[in-house]
N, C-alpha and C positions, 0 to 999 in steps of 0.2 A: 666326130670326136676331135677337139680341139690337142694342140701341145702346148706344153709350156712355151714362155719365150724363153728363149737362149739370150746368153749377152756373148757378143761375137767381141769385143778388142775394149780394152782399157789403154788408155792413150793419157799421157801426163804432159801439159801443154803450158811454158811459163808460168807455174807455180798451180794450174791449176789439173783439174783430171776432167777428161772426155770418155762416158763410159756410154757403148753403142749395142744396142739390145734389137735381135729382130724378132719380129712374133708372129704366132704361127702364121699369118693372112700372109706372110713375106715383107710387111713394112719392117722399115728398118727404125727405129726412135734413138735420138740423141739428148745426151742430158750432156751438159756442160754444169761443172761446179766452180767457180771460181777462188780465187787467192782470198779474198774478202768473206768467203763462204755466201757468196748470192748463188742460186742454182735458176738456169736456163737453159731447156730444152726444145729440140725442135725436128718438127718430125718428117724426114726425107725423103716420104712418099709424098707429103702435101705441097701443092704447088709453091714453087717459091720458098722451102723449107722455113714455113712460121715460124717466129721462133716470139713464147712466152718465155716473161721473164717473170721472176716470185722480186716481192718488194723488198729492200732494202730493209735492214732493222733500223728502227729511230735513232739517233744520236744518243739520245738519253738512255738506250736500256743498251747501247753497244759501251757505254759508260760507266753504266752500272753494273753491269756483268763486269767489266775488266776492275774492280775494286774487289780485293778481297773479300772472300764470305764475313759476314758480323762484322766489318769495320763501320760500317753507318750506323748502327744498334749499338756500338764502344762509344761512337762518336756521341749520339745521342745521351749514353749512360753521364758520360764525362759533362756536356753539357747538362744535361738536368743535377749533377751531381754539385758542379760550380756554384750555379743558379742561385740553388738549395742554401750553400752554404752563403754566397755571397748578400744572398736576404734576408736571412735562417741568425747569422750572427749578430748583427744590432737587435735581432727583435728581444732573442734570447736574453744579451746583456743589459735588455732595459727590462724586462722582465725581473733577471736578477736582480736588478738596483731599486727595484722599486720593490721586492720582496725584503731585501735590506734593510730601507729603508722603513717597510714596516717593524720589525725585529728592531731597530732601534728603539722607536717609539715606542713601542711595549719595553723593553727593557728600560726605558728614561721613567717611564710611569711606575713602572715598580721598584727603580731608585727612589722615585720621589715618596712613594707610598711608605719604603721601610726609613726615610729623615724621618717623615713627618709623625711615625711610630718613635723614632727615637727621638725624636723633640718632645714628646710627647712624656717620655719613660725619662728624661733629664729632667722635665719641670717640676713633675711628681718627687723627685729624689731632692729636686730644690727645697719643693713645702715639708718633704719630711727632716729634712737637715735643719729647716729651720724652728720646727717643731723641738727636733732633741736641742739645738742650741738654747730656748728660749725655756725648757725644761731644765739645763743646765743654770743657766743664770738666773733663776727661779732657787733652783738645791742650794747655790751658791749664794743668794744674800741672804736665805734662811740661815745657813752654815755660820755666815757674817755676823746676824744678828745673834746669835744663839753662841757664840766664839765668847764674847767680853764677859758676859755674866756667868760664864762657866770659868774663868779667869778670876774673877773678882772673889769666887766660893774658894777657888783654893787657896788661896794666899791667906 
């Protein structure tokens, strides 16, 4: 029946910790953790006490860990948000202008539609005025002719 291993001494060494574990066979294992968080252990029964070391984290994710959480995802939002607008506004205002510009054009055509209505409704009022005038001056040299020999009876 085996034992658990025991960890015999916790030892804190220039920033880092040495913690020393024996198991049941009597080997003794050392783990060394570093100020940098790399961990390296080595183990005291083996000749020459081997010592493995675990790899270094990449520059890039010791980087990107030390950036607050969702600051790259703000960063991005902010960025796509610029973008959006910095492209987004000329396309809009020519859009605009040229919906404008249609509503003009309709509206000029149906200026021109209600002149040409009303050039149309003045001509007509022209030939009618000219009608009663020329029915007046008509009553009127009847009136004329028919004035003296009605003149000539009374007297």
């Amino acid at each position: 029946m085996q034992q658990d291993p025991a960890i015999v001494e916790v030892q804190t060494t220039r920033g880092g910790k040495v913690i020393s574990i024996q198991e049941s066979d009597g080997t003794v294992r050392r783990i060394e953790i570093g100020t940098d968080g790399r961990i390296s252990s080595a183990d005291a029964a083996a000749p020459g006490g081997a010592i493995s070391v675990a790899p270094a984290p990449a520059p890039a994710e010791s980087r990107r860990k030390a950036l607050p959480d969702g600051l790259v995802d703000m960063f991005g939002i902010i960025f796509g948000a610029v973008t959006v607008m910095s492209l987004g506004t000329p396309l809009v205002k020519a859009w605009a202008r040229r919906f404008e510009k249609r509503a003009d054009l309709q509206q000029q055509v149906l200026v021109e539609q209600r002149l040409a209505a009303i050039e149309q409704a003045i001509e007509s009022v022209a030939v009618e005025v000219e009608r009663i005038s020329e029915g007046q001056r008509f009553t009127t040299k009847l009136l004329a002719d028919r004035a003296p020999a009605e003149l000539e009876r009374v007297r």
